[in-house]
DOKE-296103 format. One record per residue (C-alpha): residue number from 1; y, z, x. Coordinates in Angstrom, 1 decimal, always signed. Last residue first. Layout:
<NUM,<Y,Z,X>> ...
This chain:
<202,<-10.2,-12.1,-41.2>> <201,<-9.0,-8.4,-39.9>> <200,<-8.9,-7.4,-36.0>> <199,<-11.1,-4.9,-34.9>> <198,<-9.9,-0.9,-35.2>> <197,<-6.5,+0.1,-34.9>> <196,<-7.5,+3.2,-32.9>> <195,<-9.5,+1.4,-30.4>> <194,<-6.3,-0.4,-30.1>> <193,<-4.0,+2.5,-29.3>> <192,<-6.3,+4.1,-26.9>> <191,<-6.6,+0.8,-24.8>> <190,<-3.3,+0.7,-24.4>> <189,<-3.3,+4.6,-23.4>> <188,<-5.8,+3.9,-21.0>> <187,<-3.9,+1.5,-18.9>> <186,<-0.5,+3.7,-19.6>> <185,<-2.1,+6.2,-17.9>> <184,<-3.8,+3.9,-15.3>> <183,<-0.1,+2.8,-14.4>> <182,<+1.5,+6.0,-14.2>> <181,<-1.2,+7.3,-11.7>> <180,<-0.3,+5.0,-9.5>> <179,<+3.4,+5.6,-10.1>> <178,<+2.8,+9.2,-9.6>> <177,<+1.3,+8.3,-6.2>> <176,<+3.4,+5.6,-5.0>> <175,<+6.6,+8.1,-5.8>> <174,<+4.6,+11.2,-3.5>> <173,<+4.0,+8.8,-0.6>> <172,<+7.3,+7.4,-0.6>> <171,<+10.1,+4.9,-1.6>> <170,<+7.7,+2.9,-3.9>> <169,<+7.5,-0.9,-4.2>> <168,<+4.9,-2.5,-6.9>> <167,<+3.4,-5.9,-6.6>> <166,<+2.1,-7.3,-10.2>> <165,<-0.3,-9.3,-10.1>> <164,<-0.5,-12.2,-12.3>> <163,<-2.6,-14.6,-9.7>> <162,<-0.2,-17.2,-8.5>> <161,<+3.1,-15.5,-9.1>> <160,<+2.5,-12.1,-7.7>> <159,<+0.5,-14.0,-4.6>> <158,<+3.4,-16.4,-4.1>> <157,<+5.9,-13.1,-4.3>> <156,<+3.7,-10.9,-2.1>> <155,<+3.2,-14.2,+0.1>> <154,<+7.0,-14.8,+0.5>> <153,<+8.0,-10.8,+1.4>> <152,<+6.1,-10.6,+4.1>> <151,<+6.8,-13.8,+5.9>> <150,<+10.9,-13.1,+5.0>> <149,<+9.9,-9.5,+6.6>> <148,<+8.6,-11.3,+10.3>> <147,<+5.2,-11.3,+11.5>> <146,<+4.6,-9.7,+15.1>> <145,<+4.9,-6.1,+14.6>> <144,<+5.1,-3.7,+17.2>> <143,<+7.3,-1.4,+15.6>> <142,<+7.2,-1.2,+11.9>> <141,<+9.0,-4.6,+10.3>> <140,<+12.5,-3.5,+8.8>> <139,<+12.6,-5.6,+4.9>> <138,<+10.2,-3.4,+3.4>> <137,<+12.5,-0.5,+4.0>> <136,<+15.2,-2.1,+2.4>> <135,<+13.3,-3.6,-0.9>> <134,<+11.7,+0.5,-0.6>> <133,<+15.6,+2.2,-0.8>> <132,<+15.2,+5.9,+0.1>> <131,<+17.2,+6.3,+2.9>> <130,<+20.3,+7.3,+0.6>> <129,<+19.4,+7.8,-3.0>> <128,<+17.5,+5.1,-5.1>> <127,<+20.0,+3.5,-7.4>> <126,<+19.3,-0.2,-7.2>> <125,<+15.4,+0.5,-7.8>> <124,<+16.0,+1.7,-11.5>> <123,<+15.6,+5.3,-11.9>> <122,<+13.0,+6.6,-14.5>> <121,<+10.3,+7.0,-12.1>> <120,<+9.6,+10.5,-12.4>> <119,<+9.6,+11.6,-9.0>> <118,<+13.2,+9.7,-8.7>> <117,<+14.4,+11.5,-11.8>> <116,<+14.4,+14.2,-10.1>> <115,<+17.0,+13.2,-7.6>> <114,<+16.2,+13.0,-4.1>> <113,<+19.5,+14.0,-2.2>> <112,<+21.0,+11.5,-0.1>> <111,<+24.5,+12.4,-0.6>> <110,<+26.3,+9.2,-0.1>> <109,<+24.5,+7.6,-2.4>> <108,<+22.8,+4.1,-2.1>> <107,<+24.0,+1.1,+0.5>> <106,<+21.0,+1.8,+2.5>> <105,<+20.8,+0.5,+6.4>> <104,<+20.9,+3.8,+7.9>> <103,<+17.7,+5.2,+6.9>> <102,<+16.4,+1.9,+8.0>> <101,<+13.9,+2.7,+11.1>> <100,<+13.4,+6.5,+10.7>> <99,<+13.3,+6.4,+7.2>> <98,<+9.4,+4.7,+7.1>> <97,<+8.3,+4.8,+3.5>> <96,<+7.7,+1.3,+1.9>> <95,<+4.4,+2.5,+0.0>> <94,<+3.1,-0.7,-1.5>> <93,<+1.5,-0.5,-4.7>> <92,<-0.3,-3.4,-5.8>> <91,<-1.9,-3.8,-9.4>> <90,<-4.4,-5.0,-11.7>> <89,<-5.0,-4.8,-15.2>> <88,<-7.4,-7.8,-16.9>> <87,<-9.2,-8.1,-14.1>> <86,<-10.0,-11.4,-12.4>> <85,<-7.4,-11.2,-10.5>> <84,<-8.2,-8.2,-9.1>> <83,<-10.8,-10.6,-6.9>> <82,<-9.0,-13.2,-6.0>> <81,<-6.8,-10.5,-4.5>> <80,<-9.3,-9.1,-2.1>> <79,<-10.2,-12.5,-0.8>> <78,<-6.7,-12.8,-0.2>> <77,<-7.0,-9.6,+1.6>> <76,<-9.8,-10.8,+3.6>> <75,<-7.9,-14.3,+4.4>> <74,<-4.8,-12.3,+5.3>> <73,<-6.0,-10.2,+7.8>> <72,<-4.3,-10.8,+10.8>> <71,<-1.0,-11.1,+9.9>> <70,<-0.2,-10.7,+6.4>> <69,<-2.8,-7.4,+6.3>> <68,<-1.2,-5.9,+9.3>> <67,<+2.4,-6.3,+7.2>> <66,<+0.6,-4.9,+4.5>> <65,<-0.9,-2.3,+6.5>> <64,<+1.9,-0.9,+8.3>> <63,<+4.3,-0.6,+5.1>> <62,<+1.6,+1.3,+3.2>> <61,<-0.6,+0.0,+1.2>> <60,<-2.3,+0.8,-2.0>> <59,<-4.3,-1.4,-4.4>> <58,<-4.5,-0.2,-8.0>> <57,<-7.7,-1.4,-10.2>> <56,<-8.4,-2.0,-14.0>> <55,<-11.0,-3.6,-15.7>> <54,<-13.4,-3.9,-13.5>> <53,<-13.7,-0.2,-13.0>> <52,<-13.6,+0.7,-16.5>> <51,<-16.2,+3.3,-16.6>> <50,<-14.0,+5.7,-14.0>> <49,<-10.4,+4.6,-14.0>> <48,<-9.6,+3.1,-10.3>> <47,<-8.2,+3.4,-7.5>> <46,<-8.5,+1.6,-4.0>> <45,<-8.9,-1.3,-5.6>> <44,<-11.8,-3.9,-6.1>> <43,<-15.2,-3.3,-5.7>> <42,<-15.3,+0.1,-5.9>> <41,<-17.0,+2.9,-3.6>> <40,<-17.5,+6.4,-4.9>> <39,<-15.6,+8.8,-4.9>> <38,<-14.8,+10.7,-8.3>> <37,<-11.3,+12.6,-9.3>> <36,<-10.4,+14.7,-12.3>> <35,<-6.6,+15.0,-12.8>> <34,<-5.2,+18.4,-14.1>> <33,<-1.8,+17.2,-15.9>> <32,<+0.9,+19.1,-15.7>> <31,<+2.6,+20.5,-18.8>> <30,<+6.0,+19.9,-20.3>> <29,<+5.7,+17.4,-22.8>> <28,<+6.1,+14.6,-20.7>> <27,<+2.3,+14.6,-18.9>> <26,<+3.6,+15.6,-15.6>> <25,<+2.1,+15.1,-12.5>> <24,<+1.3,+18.1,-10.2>> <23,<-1.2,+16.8,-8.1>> <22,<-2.4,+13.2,-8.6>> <21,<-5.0,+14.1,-4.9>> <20,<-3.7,+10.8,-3.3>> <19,<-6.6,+9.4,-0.6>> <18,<-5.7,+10.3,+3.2>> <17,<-8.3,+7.1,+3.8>> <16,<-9.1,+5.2,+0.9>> <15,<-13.3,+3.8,+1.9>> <14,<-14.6,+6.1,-0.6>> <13,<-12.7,+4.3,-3.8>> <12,<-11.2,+6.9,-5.7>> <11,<-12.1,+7.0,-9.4>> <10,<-9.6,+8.6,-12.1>> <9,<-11.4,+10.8,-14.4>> <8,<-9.4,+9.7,-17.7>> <7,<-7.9,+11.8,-20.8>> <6,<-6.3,+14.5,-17.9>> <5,<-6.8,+17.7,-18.3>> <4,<-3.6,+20.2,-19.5>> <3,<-2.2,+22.6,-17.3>> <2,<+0.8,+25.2,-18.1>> <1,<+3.7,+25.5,-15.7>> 
């Protein structure tokens, strides 16, 4: 499949551990996009678009960390989110995969087969396939843990409400990275289209 560069260099903050790499994303019109990266730390986020990073900023947890984060370090993360607040595009994405634990537990299809439309984030989250249901997954603490899901769930929702964040949940690794990438895309494109129409008139 043919290449084409990405319009942004998307940032990566140096403290992400196991960062995403935006591999083998799709720019719709049948090429892949080749996605320029830079470390270097941010102050907000874990990613970023480089020369707009207080603008824009995507937070990533896993399972295990947001339900770390709720328990014992909820005053540093709300720190964390006072701060994207301030921008005028944040986001949380919250990888929800652990299939081991909840597999069983999803009411999706009987096949289980990923669909492709599942990398592309055109399904709506009713109709993930079998095991891959995030609201579920989120739902099943990881071992060991000592807060409970309705805990969880409560502060993403008061935080959402309270400072405009959106909180995003993604059935795997590969799904939280395209839809990471997704939303600086369409970041960038936004502010594309208005550089385009100029200032405002009168």
């Amino acid at each position: 499949m043919k290449t084409t560069p990405a319009p942004f260099t998307v940032v990566v903050d140096t403290r992400e551990q196991d960062p995403f790499d935006f591999r083998g994303i799709d720019d719709r019109r049948g090429r892949v996009f080749d996605v320029a990266t830079d470390r270097h730390k941010l102050d907000s986020g874990d990613y970023s678009i480089l020369g707009h990073e207080d603008e824009v900023a995507v937070e990533r947890k896993t399972k295990a960390d947001i339900y770390g984060t709720i328990g014992k370090g909820r005053e540093r993360f709300e720190r964390e989110i006072e701060r994207l607040s301030a921008m005028p595009a944040p986001a949380i994405v919250i990888q929800c995969d652990d299939p081991s634990r909840w597999k069983r537990r999803a009411p999706c299809d009987p096949d289980g087969e990923r669909r492709a439309e599942d990398e592309k984030l055109k399904v709506p989250p009713c109709m993930w396939p079998r095991g891959e249901c995030p609201l579920l997954a989120l739902l099943d603490p990881p071992p060991h843990s000592r807060v409970g899901p309705k805990s969880v769930v409560n502060s993403l929702l008061a935080w959402s409400v309270r400072h405009c964040i959106p909180v995003w949940l993604c059935p795997s690794r590969r799904s939280s990275e395209i839809l990471s990438f997704r939303l600086l895309q369409h970041f960038w494109s936004g502010r594309e289209k208005l550089a385009r129409k100029g200032p405002p008139v009168g």
